[in-house]
C-alpha positions as CSV (number, residue, x, y, z in Angstrom):
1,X,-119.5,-91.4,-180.8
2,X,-116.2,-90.4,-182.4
3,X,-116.6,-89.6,-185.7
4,X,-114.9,-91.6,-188.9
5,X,-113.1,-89.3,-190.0
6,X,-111.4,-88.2,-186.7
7,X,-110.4,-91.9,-186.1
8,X,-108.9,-91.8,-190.1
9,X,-106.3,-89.4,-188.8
10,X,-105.9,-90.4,-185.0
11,X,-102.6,-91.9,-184.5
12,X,-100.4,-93.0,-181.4
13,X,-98.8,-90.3,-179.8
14,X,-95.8,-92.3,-178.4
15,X,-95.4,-94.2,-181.7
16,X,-96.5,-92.0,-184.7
17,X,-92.3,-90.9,-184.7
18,X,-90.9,-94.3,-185.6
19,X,-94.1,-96.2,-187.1
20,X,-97.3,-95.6,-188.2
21,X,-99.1,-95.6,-184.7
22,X,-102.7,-97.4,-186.4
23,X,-105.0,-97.4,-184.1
24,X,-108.1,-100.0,-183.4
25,X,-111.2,-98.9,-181.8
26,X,-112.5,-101.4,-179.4
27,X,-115.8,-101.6,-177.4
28,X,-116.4,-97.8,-179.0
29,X,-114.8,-96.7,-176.2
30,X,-111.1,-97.5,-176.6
31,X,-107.9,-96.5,-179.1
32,X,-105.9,-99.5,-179.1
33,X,-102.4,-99.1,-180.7
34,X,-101.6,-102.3,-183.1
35,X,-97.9,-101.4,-182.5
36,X,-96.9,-100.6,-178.5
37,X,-100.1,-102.0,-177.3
38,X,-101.2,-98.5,-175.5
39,X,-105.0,-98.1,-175.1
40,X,-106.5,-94.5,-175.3
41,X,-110.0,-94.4,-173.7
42,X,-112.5,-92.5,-174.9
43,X,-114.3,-90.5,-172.0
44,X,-117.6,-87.9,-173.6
45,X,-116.7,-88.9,-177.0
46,X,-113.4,-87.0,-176.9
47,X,-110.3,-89.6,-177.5
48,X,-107.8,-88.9,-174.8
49,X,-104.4,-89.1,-176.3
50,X,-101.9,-88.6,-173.5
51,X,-99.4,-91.0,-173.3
52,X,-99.7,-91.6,-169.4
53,X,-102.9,-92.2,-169.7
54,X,-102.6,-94.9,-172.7
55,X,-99.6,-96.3,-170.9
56,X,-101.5,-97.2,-168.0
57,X,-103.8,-99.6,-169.3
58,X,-101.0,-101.1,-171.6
59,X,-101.0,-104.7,-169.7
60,X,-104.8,-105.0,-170.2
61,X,-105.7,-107.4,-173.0
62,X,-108.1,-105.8,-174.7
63,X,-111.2,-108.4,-173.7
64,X,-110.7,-107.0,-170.0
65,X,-110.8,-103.1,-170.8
66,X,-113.7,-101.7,-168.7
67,X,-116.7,-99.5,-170.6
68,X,-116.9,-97.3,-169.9
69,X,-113.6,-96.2,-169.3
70,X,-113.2,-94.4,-166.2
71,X,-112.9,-90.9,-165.2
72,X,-109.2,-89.2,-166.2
73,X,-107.6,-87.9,-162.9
């Protein structure tokens, strides 16, 4: 479980330049960004926060996102 605190300060990496980059968790195991839309999964409780890898699930609606994510290549 990521803790509170980290996801207080957690922002998106491709937005957090122009906007605020909030993030959402969903299912526990995603970072959803409320402004591009880029979803961050969360593999071993560590929040991966690489914009390739948030970019590739950005045209899944969140409902579909598969827990628990799987493994980063």
């Amino acid at each position: 479980m990521v803790s509170a605190d980290l996801l207080e300060i957690l922002r998106c990496p491709h937005c957090v330049r122009q906007t605020d980059g909030l993030l959402d968790l969903v299912k526990d195991t995603w970072l959803v960004c409320r402004d591009c839309g880029r979803k961050y999964p969360i593999v071993e409780d560590i929040p991966v926060m690489l914009i390739d890898e948030g970019s590739k699930w950005i045209d899944t609606s969140a409902d579909q996102l598969p827990v628990p994510p799987p493994p980063i290549e």
